[in-house]
N, C-alpha and C positions, 0 to 999 in steps of 0.2 A: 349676510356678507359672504364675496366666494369664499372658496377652498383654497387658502393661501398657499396649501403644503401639498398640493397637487404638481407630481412629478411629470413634467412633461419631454426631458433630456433624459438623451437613451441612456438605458445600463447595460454598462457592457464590460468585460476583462479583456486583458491583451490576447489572450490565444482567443478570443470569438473575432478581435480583428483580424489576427493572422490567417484565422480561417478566412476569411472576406475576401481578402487580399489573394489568397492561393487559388480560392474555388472561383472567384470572378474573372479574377485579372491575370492569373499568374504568376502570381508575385511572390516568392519564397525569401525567407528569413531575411527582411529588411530591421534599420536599423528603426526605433519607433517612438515620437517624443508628441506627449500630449502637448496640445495649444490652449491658448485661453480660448474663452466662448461662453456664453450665457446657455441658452439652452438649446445647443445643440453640441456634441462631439467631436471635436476634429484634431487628427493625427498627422502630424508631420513625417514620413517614412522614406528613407535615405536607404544608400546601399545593399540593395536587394542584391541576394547572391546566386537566384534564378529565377528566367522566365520561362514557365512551361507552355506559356500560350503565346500567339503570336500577335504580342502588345510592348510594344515599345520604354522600355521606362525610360522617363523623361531626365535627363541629368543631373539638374536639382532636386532631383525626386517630386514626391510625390502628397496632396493634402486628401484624406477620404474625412469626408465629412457625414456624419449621422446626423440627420436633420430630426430635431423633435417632432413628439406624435401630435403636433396640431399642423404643422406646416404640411407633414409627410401625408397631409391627408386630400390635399390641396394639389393636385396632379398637374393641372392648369397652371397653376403657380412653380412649380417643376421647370417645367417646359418652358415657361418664358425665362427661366432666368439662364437654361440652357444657350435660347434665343439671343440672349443681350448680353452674352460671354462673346457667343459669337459675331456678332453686330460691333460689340466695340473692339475685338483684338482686329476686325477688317476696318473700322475707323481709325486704327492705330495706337486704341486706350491699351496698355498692356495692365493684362488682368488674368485671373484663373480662368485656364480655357480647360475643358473635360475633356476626361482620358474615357473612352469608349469600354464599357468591359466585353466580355467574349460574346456576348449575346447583341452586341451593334448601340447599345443601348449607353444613355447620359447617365442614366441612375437608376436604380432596382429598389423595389420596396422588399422589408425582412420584417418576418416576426421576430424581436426580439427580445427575449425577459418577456414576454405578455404583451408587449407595445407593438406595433406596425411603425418601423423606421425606415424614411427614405435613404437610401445610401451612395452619394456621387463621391467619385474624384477628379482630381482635378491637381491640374499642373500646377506646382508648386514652385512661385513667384521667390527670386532669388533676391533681398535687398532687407538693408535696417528701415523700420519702421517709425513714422516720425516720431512717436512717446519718446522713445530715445534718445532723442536729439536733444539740446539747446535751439529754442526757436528764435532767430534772428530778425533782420528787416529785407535779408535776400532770400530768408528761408521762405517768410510771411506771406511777401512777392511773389513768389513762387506757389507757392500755394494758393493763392488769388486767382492766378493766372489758371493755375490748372482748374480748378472748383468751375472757372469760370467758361475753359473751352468742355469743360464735361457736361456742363447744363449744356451748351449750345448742342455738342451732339446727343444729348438724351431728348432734348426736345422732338426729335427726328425720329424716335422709334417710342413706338409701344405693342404692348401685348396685352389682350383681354385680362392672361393672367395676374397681372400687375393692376389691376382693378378689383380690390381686394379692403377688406377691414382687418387692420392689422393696429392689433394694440401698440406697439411701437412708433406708428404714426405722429407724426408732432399733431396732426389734424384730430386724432383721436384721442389726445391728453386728456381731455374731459372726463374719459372715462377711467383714467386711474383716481378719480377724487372715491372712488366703490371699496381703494385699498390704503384710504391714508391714516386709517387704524392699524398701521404696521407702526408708524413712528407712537411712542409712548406720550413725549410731550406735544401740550395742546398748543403752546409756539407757535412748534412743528409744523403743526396739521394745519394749523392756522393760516401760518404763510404760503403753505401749499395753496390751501384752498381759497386765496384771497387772488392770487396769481394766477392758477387758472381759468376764475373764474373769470379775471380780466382778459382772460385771450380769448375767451370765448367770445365776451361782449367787444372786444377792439378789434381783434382779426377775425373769427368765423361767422360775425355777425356781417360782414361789410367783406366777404371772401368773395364776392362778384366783381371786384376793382382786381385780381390777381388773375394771373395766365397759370393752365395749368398745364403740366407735364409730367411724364415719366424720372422719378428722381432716386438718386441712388439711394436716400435716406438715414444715412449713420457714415458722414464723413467724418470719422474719428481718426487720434493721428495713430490709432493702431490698427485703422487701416489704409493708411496710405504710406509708399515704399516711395525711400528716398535713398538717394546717394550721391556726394559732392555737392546739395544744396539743393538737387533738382527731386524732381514727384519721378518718380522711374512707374508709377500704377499704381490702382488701389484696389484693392481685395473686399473681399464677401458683399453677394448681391445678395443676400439675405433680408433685410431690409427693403427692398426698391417695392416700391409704390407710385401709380399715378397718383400725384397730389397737386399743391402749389411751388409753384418752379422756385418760389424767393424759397422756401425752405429749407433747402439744401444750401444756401448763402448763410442761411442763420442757423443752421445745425453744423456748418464748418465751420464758424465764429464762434461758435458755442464751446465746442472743444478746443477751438486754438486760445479762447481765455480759461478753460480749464486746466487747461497746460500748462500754463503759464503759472497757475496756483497749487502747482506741486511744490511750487518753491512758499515756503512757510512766511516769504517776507514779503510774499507778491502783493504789487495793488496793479487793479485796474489799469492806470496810466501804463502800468510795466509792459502789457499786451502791443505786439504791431496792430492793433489794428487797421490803421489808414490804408498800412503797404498792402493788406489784404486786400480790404474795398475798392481801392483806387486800382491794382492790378485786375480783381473781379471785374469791376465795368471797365478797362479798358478792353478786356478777352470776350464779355457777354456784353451788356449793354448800359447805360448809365438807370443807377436804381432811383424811378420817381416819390416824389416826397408821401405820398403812401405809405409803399414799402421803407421807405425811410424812417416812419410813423411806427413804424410796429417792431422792428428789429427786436428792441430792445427786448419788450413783450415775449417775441419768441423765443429768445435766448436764454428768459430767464423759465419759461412756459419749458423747454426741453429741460433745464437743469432739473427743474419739479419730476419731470416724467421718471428723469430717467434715477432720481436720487427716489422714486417711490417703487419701480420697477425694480431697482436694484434690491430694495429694501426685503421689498415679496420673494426676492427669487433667492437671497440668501435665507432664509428659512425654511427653502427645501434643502440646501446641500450648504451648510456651517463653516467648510471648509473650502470654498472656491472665493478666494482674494481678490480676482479680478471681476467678479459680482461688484463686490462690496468698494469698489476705488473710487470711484464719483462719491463715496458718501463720506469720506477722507477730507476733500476737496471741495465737494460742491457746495454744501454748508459756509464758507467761508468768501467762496464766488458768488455765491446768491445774495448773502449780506451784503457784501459791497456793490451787489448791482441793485439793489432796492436800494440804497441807503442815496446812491445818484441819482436827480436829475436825469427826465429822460430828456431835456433838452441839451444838459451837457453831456449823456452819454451819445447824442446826436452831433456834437461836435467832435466825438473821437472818431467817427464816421465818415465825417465829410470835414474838410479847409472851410 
């Protein structure tokens, strides 16, 4: 079995950020608030009270992100996401675009603690993100619509980098079944391993009927920025992978019914789903009975991934909450999406 307690998220103290922040960029005595994040670093830094270098700080300040030492090693993958910051803030998506440090550069590799960390910053996106919200049927809609014009222009660019195996992948779920000796009960494991083993045989077995493209990969509502009802952008490419285009429909359905099962009374029925769907292909294109066919599959294939991922990564650091919050929830969404009918969760889908 791997190395489950294999630290890949950088360590680091505040004065080795500060140092970063001065020796790179300029940036003296900012104000400096960790963020969530799985395994990488990232610091939200406000009110800098000088710059010695001639680098602009951005008004809402500022996000430096320490990318983990598996990503940070992947140079290729760097650069395109450099690439596709810039690609969509000129398509219009607003999103973290990079703050250049003194040397011309998107991001510098650091020894740090023992590890090789990537280190970029980047303009830090002003807005509540959707976790925060009560999701609605205009919120829903909206969300739809956005999910739906962001495949249309991601379908439009790629980057070798983004041709990539990346455990996160909803395509690559098969291979968390290596870590479902993290859960104690055999349930557990069970239902893991009955689920993906179905997504294997019903969607990558028959993955020649789907169109592929470059997809953002983790449309979760904690990253997407909303305000007055509307998606104002969504944050971290972290994630983006060429894969299958539906996936990012059923990785943002995924979470907007996770969301929904915050609330301890939620059922299924509670979730918009139509106003998403119907919004989705009115913005991209109407989804055929295929991709209709597997939704559910995928939905419940990512809850598996990400409640096993979760699972592994909270046993390297006991204390990161937001590791551990699909495994609060997802338990509870998974039940009831096994427990339904895929033909009547096909009806929540479509009229």
């Amino acid at each position: 079995m791997a190395d489950l307690t294999e630290n890949i998220s950088p360590v680091l103290n505040k004065d080795q950020v500060e140092d970063i922040l001065k020796n790179d960029y300029g940036f003296i005595n900012g104000k400096l608030q960790e963020l969530d994040g799985y395994d990488d670093k990232n610091y939200h830094i406000t009110e800098v009270k000088k710059c010695i270098e001639e680098i602009e700080f951005p008004t809402d300040g500022i996000v430096i992100k320490f990318i983990n030492s598996i990503d940070s090693k992947n140079l290729l993958f760097l650069d395109a996401q450099t690439k596709l910051t810039q690609y969509l803030d000129h398509s219009g998506i607003f999103c973290p675009i990079s703050v250049l440090n003194k040397y011309g550069e998107s991001y510098r590799s650091l020894f740090i603690n023992g590890k090789t960390h990537a280190v970029r910053v980047n303009k830090y996106i002003k807005g509540e993100t959707m976790n925060k919200v009560k999701i609605n049927s205009e919120i829903s809609t909206n969300f739809g619509l956005y999910v739906g014009h962001l495949t249309s222009i991601l379908k439009k660019f790629d980057h070798d980098g983004f041709h990539r195996n990346h455990l996160w992948a909803l395509e690559k779920c098969p291979e968390v079944l290596k870590f479902v000796d993290v859960f104690d009960q055999e349930k557990q494991r069970q239902t893991i391993i009955t689920i993906i083993n179905k997504f294997q045989f019903d969607v990558l077995f028959n993955a020649d009927q789907l169109e592929k493209s470059v997809i953002h990969g983790d449309l979760n509502m904690n990253n997407m920025i909303i305000k007055d009802n509307k998606i104002l952008g969504v944050i971290d490419v972290g994630d983006v992978v060429y894969s299958f285009t539906i996936f990012d429909f059923a990785i943002a359905l995924c979470y907007l019914i996770l969301h929904e099962f915050n609330d301890n009374n939620a059922k299924l029925s509670d979730v918009q789903i139509k106003n998403f769907v119907e919004a989705y292909e009115k913005q991209y294109r109407i989804l055929n009975d295929f991709e209709i066919s597997i939704i559910h599959t995928c939905v419940c294939a990512r809850i598996c991934q990400s409640l096993v991922l979760g699972k592994k990564s909270s046993l390297r650091d006991l204390s990161n909450n937001y590791i551990l919050s699909t495994q609060k929830i997802g338990w509870r969404a998974l039940e009831e999406l096994i427990n339904i009918k895929e033909d009547k969760f096909n009806m929540l889908l479509k009229h």
